[in-house]
C-alpha beads as a LAMMPS data file, in Angstrom:
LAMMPS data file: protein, C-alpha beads

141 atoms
140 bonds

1 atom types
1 bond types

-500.0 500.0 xlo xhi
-500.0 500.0 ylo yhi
-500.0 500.0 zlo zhi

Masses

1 110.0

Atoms # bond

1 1 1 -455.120 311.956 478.764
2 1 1 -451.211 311.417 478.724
3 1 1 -451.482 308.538 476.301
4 1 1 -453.714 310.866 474.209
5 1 1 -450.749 313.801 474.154
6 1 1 -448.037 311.309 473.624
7 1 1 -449.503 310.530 470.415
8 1 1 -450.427 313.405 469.269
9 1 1 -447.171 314.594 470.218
10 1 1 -445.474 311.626 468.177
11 1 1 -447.992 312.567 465.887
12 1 1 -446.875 315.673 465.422
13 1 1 -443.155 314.867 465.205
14 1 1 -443.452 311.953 463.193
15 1 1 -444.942 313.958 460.396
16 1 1 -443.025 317.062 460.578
17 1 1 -440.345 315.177 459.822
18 1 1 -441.262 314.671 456.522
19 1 1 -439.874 317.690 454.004
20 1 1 -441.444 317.995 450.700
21 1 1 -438.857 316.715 448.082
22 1 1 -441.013 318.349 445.662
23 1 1 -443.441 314.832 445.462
24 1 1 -446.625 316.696 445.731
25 1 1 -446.768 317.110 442.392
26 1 1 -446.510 313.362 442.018
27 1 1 -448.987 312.899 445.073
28 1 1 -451.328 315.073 443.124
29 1 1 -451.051 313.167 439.779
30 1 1 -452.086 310.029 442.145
31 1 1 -455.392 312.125 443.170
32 1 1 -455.968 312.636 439.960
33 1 1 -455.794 309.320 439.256
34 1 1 -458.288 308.598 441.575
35 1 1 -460.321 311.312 440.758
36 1 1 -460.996 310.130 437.473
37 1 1 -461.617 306.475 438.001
38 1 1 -464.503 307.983 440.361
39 1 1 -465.857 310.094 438.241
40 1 1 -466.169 307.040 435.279
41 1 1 -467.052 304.618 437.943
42 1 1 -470.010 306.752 438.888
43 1 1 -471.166 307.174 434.844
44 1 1 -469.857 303.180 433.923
45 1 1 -472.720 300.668 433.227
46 1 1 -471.385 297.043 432.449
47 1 1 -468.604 294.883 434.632
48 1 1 -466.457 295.016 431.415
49 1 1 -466.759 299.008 431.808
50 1 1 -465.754 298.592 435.409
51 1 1 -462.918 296.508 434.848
52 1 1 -461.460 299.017 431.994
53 1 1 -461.869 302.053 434.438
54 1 1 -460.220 300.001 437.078
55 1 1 -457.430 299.008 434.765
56 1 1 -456.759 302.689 433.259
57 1 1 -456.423 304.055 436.966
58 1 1 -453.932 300.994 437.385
59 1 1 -451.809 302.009 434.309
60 1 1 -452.188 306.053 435.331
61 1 1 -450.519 304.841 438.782
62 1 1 -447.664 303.248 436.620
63 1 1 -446.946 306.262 434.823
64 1 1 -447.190 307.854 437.947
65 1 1 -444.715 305.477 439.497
66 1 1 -442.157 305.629 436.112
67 1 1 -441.769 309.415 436.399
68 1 1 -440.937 308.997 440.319
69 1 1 -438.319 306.762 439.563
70 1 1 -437.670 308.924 436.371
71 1 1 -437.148 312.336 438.594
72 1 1 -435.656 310.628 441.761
73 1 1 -433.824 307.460 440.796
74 1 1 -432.153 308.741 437.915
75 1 1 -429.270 306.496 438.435
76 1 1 -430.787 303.349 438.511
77 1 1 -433.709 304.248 436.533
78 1 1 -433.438 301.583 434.293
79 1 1 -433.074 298.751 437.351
80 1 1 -435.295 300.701 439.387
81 1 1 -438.061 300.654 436.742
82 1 1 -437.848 297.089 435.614
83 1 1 -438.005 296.557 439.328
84 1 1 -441.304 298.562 439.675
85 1 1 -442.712 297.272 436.271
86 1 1 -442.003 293.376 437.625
87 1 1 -443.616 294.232 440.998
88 1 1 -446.760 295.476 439.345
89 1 1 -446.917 292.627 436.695
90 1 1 -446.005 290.083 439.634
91 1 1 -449.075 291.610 441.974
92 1 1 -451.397 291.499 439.154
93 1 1 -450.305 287.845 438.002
94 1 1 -450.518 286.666 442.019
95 1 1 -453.828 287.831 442.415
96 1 1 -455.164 286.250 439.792
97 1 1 -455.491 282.689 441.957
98 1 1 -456.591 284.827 445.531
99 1 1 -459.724 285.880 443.342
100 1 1 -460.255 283.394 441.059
101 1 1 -459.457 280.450 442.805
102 1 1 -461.284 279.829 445.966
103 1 1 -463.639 276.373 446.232
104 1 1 -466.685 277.998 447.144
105 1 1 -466.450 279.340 442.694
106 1 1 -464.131 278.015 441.045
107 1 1 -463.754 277.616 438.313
108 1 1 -467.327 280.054 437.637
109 1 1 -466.232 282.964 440.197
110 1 1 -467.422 285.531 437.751
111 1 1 -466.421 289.039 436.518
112 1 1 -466.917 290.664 440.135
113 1 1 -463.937 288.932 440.985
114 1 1 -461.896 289.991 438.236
115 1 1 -462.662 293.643 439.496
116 1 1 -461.936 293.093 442.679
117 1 1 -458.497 291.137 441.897
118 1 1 -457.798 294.555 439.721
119 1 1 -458.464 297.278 442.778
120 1 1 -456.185 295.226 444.950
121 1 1 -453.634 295.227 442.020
122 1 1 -454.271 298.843 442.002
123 1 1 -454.164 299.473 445.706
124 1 1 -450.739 297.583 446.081
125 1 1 -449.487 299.265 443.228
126 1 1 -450.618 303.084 444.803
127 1 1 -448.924 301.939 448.195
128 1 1 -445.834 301.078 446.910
129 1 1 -445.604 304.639 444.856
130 1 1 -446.922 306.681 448.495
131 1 1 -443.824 304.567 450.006
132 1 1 -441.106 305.749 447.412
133 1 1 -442.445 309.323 447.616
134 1 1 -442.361 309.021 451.432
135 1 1 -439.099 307.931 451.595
136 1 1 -437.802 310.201 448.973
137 1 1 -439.315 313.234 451.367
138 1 1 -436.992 311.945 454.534
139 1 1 -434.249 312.348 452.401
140 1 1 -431.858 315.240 453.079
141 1 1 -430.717 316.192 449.879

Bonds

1 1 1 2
2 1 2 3
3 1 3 4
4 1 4 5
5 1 5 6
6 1 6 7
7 1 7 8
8 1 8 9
9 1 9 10
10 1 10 11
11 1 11 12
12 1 12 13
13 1 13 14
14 1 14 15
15 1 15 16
16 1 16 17
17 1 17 18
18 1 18 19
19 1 19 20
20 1 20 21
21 1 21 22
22 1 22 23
23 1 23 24
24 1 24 25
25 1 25 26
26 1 26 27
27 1 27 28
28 1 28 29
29 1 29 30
30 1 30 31
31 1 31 32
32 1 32 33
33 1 33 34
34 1 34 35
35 1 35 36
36 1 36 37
37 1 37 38
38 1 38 39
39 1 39 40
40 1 40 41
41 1 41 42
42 1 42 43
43 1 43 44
44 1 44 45
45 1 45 46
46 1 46 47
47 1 47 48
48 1 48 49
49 1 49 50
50 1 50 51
51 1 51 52
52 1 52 53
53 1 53 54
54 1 54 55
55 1 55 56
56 1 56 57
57 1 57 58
58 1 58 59
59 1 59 60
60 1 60 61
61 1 61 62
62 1 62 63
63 1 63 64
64 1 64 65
65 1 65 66
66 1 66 67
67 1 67 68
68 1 68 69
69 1 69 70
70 1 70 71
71 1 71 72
72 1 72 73
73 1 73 74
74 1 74 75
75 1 75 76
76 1 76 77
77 1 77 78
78 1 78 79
79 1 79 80
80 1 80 81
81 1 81 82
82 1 82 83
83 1 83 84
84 1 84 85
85 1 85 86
86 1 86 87
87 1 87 88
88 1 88 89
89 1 89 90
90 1 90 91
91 1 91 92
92 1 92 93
93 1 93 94
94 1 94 95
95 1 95 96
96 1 96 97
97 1 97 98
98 1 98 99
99 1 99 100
100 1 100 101
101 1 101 102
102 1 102 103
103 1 103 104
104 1 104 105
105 1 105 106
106 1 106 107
107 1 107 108
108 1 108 109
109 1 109 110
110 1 110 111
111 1 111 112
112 1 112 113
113 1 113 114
114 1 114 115
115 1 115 116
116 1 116 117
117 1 117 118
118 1 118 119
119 1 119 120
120 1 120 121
121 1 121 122
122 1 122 123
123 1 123 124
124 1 124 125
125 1 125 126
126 1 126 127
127 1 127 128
128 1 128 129
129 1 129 130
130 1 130 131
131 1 131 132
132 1 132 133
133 1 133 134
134 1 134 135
135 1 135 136
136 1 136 137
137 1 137 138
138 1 138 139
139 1 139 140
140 1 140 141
């Protein structure tokens, strides 16, 4: 039971800490995001419509990402955006050998694979924007 109130109590602290640096609205353009790859992932048909829905959510999380730096980094936008823009092409690019590249399919590993190397694209890309906006809510500015 003391284990269980020291971390809600760290809990607690840990995310009070946070003030809102006006990034909800940015943290609500990411829901949105993923609110409507879900609702065209529940109406897509075909892998190749999969893999477009997939890659549109991808590209709304860059815009997403360009307007943080945009609003928050103004300046270094330029460096910080080339930054963010190199990271995203980099994660794509890297995960193109993790999915596509294993023994047990290569070279046949099939169009699954390409969506699944795409949500972790997306999923790295999403983390690294929550990160930003967290840090940019520690700030005291």
């Amino acid at each position: 039971m003391r284990k269980l109130f020291l971390i809600f109590a760290i809990t607690l602290v840990s995310t009070s800490a946070f003030a809102d640096m006006g990034t909800q609205k940015y943290r609500g353009a990411l829901t949105k995001c993923d609110a409507d790859q879900d609702s065209r992932l529940n109406t897509t048909v075909s892998t190749n419509d999969i893999k477009r829905t997939v890659l549109d959510a991808s590209n709304c999380y860059v815009r997403v990402g360009t307007d943080v730096i945009r609003n928050y980094y103004s300046d270094t936008y330029e460096d910080t955006a080339r930054a963010f823009i190199a990271y995203a092409n980099a994660i794509y690019a890297a995960s193109l050998n993790a999915y596509s590249g294993p023994d047990e399919c290569y070279p046949e590993c099939g169009q699954m694979s390409e969506v699944m190397r795409m949500d972790m694209t997306e999923s790295y890309i999403k983390r690294y924007i929550i990160d930003m906006l967290d840090y940019v809510d520690t700030l005291d500015v």
